[in-house]
KEGUKOL-229893 format. One record per residue: x, y, z of N, C-alpha, C in turn; residue in three letters. Coordinates in steps of 0.2 Angstrom, whole numbers, always signed. Example, Ala and Ser with C-alpha at 12.3 -4.5 7.8 and 13.67 -1.06 7.14 Angstrom:
<nodes>
<<+66,-28,+39>,<+62,-22,+39>,<+66,-16,+39>,ala>
<<+64,-11,+35>,<+68,-5,+36>,<+64,+0,+39>,ser>
</nodes>
This chain:
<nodes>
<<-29,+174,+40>,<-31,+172,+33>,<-25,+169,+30>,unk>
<<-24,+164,+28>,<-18,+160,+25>,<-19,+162,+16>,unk>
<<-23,+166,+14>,<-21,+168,+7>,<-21,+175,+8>,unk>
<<-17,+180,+5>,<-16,+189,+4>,<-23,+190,-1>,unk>
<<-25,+194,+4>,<-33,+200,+1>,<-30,+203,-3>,unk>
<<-33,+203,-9>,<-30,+206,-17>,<-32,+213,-15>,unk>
<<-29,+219,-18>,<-30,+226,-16>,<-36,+228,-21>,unk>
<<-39,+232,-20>,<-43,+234,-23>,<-40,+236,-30>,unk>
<<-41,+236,-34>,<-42,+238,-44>,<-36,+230,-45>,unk>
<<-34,+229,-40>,<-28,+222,-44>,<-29,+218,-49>,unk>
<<-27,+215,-54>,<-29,+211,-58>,<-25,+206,-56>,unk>
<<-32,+197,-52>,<-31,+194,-54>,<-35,+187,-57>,unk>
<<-32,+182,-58>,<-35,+177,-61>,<-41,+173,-59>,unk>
<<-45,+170,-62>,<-52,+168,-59>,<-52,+162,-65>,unk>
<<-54,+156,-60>,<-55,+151,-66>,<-61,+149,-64>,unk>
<<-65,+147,-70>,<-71,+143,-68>,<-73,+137,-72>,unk>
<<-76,+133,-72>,<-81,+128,-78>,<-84,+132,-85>,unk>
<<-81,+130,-90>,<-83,+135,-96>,<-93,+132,-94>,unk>
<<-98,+138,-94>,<-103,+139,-94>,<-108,+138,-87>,unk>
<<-100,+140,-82>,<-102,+139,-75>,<-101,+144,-69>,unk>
<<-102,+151,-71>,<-96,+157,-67>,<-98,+156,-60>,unk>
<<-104,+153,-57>,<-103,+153,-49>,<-100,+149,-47>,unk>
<<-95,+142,-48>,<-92,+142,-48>,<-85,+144,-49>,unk>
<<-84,+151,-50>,<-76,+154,-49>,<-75,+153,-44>,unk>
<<-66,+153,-43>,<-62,+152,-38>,<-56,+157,-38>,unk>
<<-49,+159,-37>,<-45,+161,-38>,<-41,+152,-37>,unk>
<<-36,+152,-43>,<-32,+147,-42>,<-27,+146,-36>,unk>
<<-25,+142,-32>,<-19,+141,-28>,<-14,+134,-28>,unk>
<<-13,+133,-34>,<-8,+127,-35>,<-6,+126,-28>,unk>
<<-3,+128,-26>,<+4,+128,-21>,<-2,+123,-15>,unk>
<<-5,+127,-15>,<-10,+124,-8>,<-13,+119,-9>,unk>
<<-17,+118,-14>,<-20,+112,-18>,<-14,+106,-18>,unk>
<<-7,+106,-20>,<-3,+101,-20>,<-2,+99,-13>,unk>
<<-2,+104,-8>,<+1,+103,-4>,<-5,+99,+1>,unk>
<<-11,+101,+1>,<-15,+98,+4>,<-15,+89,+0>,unk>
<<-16,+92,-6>,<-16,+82,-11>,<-11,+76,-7>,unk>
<<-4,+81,-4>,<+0,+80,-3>,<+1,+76,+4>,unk>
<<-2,+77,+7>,<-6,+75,+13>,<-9,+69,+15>,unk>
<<-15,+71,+12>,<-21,+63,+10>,<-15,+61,+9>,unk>
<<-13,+60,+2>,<-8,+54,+0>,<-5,+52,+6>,unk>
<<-1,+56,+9>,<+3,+54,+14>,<-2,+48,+19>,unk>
<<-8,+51,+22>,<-12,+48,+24>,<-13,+43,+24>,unk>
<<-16,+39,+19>,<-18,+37,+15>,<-12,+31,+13>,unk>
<<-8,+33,+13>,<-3,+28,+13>,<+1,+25,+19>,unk>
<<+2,+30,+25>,<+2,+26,+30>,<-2,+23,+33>,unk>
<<-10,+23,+31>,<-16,+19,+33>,<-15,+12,+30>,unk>
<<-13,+12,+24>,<-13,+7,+19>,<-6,+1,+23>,unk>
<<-2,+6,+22>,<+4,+1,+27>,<+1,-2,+34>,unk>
<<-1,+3,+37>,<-3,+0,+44>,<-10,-7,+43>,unk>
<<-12,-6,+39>,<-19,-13,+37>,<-15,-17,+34>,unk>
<<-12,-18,+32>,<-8,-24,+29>,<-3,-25,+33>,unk>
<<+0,-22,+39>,<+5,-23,+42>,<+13,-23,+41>,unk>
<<+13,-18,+36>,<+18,-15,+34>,<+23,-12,+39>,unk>
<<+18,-8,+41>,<+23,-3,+45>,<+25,-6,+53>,unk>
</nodes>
């Protein structure tokens, strides 16, 4: 599992779309950047290699 199972009574955070609860999630910045972080990577050296940059 790469995120920690919250313990039972733990208070945490849950964000959803104001008027959309099945939508919640627990946030994970960290992972979310890091995945964005990626693509972009991707994504640019794709961009390099079609032009022939690289």
């Amino acid at each position: 599992m790469p995120f920690p199972k919250p313990v039972i009574g733990e208070m945490i955070e849950i964000i959803y779309p104001e008027g959309n609860p099945q939508k919640a999630r627990i946030p994970y910045p960290v992972f979310r950047a890091l995945i964005y972080g990626v693509l972009g990577y991707v994504f640019v050296v794709l961009g390099m290699e079609i032009t022939g940059w690289w």
